[in-house]
N, C-alpha and C positions, 0 to 999 in steps of 0.2 A: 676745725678749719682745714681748709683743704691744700695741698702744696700746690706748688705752679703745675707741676707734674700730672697731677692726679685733674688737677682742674682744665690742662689743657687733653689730655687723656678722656674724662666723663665726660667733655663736651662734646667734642668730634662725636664718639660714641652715641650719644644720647641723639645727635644731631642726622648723623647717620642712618638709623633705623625711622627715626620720627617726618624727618621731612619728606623720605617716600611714601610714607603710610599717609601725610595728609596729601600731598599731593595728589596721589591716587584717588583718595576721597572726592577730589574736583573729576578727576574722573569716569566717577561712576557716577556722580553727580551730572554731569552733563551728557552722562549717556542715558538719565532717569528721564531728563528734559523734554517738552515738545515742543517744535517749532514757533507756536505762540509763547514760550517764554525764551525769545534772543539776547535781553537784556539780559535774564538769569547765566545763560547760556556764557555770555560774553563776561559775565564775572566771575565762572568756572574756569573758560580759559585762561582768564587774567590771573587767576589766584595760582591754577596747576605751572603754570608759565614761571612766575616767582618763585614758589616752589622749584620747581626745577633748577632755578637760576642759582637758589642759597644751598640745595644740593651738590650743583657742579664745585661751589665757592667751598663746601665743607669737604669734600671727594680732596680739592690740589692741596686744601691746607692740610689736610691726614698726611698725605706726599711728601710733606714738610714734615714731619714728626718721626724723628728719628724711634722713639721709644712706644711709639701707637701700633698694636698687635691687634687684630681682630681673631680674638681666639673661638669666637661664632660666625664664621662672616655668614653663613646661613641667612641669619636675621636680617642681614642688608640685600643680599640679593640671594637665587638660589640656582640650582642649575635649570628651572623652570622659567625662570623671570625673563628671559628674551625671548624665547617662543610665545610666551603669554602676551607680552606687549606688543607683538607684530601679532596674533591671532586678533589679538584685542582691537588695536587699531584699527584693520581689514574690517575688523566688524562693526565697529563705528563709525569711524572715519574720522577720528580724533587723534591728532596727532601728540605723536610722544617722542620726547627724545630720547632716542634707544643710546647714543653715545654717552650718555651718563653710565646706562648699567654696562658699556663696555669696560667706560672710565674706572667703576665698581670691582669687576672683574680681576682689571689690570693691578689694581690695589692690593686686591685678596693674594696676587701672586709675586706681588713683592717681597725682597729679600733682604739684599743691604745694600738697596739703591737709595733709603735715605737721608736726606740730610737734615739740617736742625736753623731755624730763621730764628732769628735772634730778637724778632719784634713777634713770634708767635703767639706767645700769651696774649698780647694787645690784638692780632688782627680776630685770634677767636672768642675773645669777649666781645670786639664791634661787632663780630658775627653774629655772634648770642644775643647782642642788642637789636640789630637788627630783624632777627626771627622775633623776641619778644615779641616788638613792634605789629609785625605782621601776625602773629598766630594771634593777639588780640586782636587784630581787626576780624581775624575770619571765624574767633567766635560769635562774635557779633552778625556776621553774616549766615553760620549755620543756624545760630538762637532764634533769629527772627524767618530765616525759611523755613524752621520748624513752627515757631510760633505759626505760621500762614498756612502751611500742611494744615495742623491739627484744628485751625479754625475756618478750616475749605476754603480758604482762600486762592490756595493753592492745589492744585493737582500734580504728582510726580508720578514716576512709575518705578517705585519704592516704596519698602515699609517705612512708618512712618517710626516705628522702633529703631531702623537703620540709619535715621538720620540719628538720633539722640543718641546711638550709641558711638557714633564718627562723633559728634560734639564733646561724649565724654570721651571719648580719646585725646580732643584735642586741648581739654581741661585740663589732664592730664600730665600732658607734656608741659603746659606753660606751667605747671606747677613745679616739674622737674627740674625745668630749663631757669625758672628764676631762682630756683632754690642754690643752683650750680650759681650766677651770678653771684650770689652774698655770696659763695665759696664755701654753704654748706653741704655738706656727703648726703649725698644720694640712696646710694647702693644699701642695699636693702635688709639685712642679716639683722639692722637692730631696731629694724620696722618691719617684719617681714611677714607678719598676722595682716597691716592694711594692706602690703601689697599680693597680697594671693588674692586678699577678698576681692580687689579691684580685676586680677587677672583672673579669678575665678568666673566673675560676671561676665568679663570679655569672652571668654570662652565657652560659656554659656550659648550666650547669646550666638555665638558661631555659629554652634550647632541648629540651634534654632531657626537661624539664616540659612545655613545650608538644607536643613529638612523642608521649607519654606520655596525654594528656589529650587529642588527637585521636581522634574515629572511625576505625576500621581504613577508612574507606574513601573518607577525603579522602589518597588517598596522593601528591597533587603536595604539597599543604602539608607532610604528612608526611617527605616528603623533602629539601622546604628546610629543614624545623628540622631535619633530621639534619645536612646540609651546615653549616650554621651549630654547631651542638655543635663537630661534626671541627676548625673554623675556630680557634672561641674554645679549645678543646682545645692545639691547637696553638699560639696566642698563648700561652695557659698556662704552657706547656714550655717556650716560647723566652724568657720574662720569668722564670724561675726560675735561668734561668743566669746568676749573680751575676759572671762577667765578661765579660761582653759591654761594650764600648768604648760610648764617649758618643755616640760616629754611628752605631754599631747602633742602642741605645735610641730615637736621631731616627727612626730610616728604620725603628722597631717602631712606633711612638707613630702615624708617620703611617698604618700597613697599620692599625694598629689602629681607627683614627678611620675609615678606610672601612668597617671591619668593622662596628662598632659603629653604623656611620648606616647601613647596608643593614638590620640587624637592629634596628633601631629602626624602617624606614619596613615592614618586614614585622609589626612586633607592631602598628602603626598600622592597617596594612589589616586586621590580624587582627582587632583589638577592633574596625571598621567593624563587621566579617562578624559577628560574637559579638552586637553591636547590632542588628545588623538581619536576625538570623536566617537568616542565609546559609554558615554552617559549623556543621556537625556535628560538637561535640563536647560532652564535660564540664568546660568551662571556666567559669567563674563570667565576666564582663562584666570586673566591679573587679576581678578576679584577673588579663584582660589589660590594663586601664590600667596596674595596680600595675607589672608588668615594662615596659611604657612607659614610665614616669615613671623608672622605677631604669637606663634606656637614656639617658634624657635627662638624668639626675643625673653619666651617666659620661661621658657626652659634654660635658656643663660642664666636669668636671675636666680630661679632655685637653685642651680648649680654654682652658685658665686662659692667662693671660699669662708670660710668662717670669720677672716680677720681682714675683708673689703668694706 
């Protein structure tokens, strides 16, 4: 059972990384879009708008937390994230509000500006209720614009793997976020064989996205996202074999922690290159921070402490 502590602490945290990653999903979502689907279009904005709105709410309540350290702030923003969303924008013409990741920013550099609300726990449970709320409605909306992709109902300009895997992320989360609610523990150390397999797949498929989303004729980049897919591929496989002994899992966790920092410090040089026009491809900017940040989210968890 979790203390008020711990539980207004997981939340923020959890809530922090999560609601920009779906958010942004509306945004690449409505930049896949064409003019003949507005309806779609206009339930993209709606949803990344929200999104933004329960961001900013969770951004002042952290403010509030006198005992809330982001010992990653990477994960939430990075020094990438505001150039990307003004390239990004310029390039779509979808608006974002950049004063969140200043708001983000201003957080990461706080010291002992804060203070402690006395009704905290209550406002970020109604928080967490309220996300519920919402990330259920918008699997239901991913589920079925998939469902419509895969049965040509629809046409996107997007893999149709790219939706399903923004829906299991936001499976995901509502798994995390309710489990926080009952004020069961989260963090990972004594489940930590499901959560690699899940962030193994994630990172898979990154790569796969990134090789995908390159020019045919950057083919050195090309070829490291493939070597990395085979990588995480194969972490995959070896994290599904449910017995494997407690000193395999060590001596997987640690292959993994290299795996995972090499393909972090490569989507780093990638969204450089995406920034300053130096790689050829159809990647959106904020589309390489975003797997940035979801690199550094899984690299906190490997790196939790033994007794989190």
């Amino acid at each position: 059972m979790l203390t008020k502590q711990q539980f207004i602490h997981h939340s923020l945290h959890l809530n922090l990384f999560f609601l920009r990653i779906i958010k942004e999903h509306f945004i690449f979502l409505e930049a896949a879009l064409f003019m003949k689907n507005k309806k779609l279009m206009g339930e993209a904005e709606f949803f990344k708008n929200e999104f933004e709105r329960l961001l900013k709410h969770t951004i002042m309540l952290a403010e509030s937390a006198m005992d809330f350290k982001m010992p990653n702030a990477n994960e939430f923003v990075t020094k990438y994230t505001l150039d990307a969303e003004k390239i990004t924008q310029f390039a779509t013409g979808i608006p974002i509000d950049m004063s969140i990741t200043k708001m983000e920013i201003s957080l990461m550099s706080e010291k002992d500006s804060k203070h402690h609300h006395a009704l905290l726990e209550d406002h970020v449970y109604k928080l967490n209720d309220r996300i519920i709320k919402t990330v259920t409605a918008v699997i239901k909306v991913k589920s079925q614009l998939l469902e419509d992709v895969l049965s040509c109902k629809l046409f996107v300009n997007t893999y149709p793997s790219l939706l399903e895997h923004v829906l299991e992320e936001t499976k995901h989360y509502l798994d995390l976020l309710s489990k926080l609610q009952g004020r069961i523990e989260i963090h990972m150390k004594q489940d930590l064989m499901s959560e690699e397999n899940f962030w193994n797949h994630i990172m898979s498929e990154h790569s796969l996205f990134i090789r995908g989303l390159l020019d045919p004729s950057e083919k050195q980049l090309f070829d490291i996202a493939d070597e990395f897919a085979e990588e995480f591929e194969t972490l995959e496989k070896q994290t599904e074999d449910l017995n494997m002994l407690s000193s395999g899992l060590s001596a997987l966790t640690e292959r993994t922690i290299r795996s995972v920092t090499a393909l972090r410090d490569f989507k780093a040089q990638a969204t450089e290159g995406l920034l300053g026009c130096k790689i050829k491809a159809i990647i959106l900017p904020l589309l390489a921070d975003h797997v940035l940040r979801e690199a550094n989210h899984y690299l906190h968890l490997l790196n939790m402490p033994d007794d989190m």
